[in-house]
C-alpha positions as CSV (number, residue, x, y, z in Angstrom):
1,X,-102.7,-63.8,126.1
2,X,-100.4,-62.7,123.2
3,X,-99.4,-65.0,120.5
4,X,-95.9,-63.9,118.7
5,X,-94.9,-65.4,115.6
6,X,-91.3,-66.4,114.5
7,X,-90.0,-62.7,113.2
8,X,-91.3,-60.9,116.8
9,X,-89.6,-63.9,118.6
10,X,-86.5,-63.2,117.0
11,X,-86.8,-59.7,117.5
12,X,-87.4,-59.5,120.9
13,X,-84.9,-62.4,121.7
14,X,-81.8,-61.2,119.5
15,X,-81.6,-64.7,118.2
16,X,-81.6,-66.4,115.1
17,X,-84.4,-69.1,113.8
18,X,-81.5,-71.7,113.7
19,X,-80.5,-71.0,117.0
20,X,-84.4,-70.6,118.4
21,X,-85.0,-74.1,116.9
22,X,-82.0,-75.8,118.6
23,X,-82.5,-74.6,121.4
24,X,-86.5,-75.8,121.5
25,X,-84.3,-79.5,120.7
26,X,-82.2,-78.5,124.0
27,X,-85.4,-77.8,126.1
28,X,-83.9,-74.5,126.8
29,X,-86.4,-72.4,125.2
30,X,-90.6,-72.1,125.1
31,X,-91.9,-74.3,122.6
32,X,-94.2,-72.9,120.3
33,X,-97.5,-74.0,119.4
34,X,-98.7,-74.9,116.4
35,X,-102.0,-72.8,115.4
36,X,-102.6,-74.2,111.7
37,X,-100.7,-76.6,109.2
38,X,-97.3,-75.3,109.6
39,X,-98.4,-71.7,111.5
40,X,-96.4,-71.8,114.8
41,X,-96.7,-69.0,117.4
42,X,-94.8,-68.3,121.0
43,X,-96.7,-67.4,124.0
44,X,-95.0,-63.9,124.9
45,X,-95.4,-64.4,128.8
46,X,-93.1,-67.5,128.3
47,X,-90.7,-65.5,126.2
48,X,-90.6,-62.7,129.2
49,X,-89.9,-65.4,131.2
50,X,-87.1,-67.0,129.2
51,X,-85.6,-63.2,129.2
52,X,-85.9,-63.1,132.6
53,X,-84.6,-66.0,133.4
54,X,-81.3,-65.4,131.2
55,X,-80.7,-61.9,133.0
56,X,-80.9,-63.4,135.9
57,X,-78.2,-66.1,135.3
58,X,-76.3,-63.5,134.4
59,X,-76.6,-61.1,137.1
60,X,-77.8,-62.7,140.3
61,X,-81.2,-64.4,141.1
62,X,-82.5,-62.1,143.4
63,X,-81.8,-58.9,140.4
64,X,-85.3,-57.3,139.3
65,X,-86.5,-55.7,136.6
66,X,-86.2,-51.6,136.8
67,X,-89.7,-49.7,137.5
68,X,-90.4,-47.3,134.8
69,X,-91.9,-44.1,135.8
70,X,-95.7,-43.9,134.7
C-alpha cells in the first residue's frame, strides 16, 4: 500500500486543496487518514479508483483502461 500526501493528490487529481477538501465534506472523494498531529495522507488505490470512477461517468461504465505494451 502507497500513502500519498496532499501535493501528489493534487498532482495526480488536477485538483485544488480547496476543492479536494470540499469534496471529502461532499463524500465524493477518499478521505485521508491522518498519520501524525496534523500529517494526513491518501491511499493511492482509492485515488485510482476515484479516477476511474470519474472517467467512467464520463464515458460509459463498461469503458476500460488502455493496455500498455510491456
Amino acid at each position: 500500500m502507497r500513502l500519498l500526501r496532499l501535493n501528489e493528490v493534487k498532482a495526480k487529481v488536477g485538483l485544488s486543496r480547496s476543492t479536494i477538501y470540499r469534496l471529502m465534506q461532499e463524500d465524493s472523494f477518499p478521505q485521508s487518514i491522518i498519520l501524525a498531529g496534523r500529517s494526513a495522507a491518501w491511499i493511492e488505490s482509492e485515488i485510482d479508483d476515484w479516477i476511474l470512477k470519474q472517467v467512467r461517468e464520463v464515458r460509459g461504465a463498461d469503458w476500460e483502461e488502455p493496455r500498455h505494451a510491456v
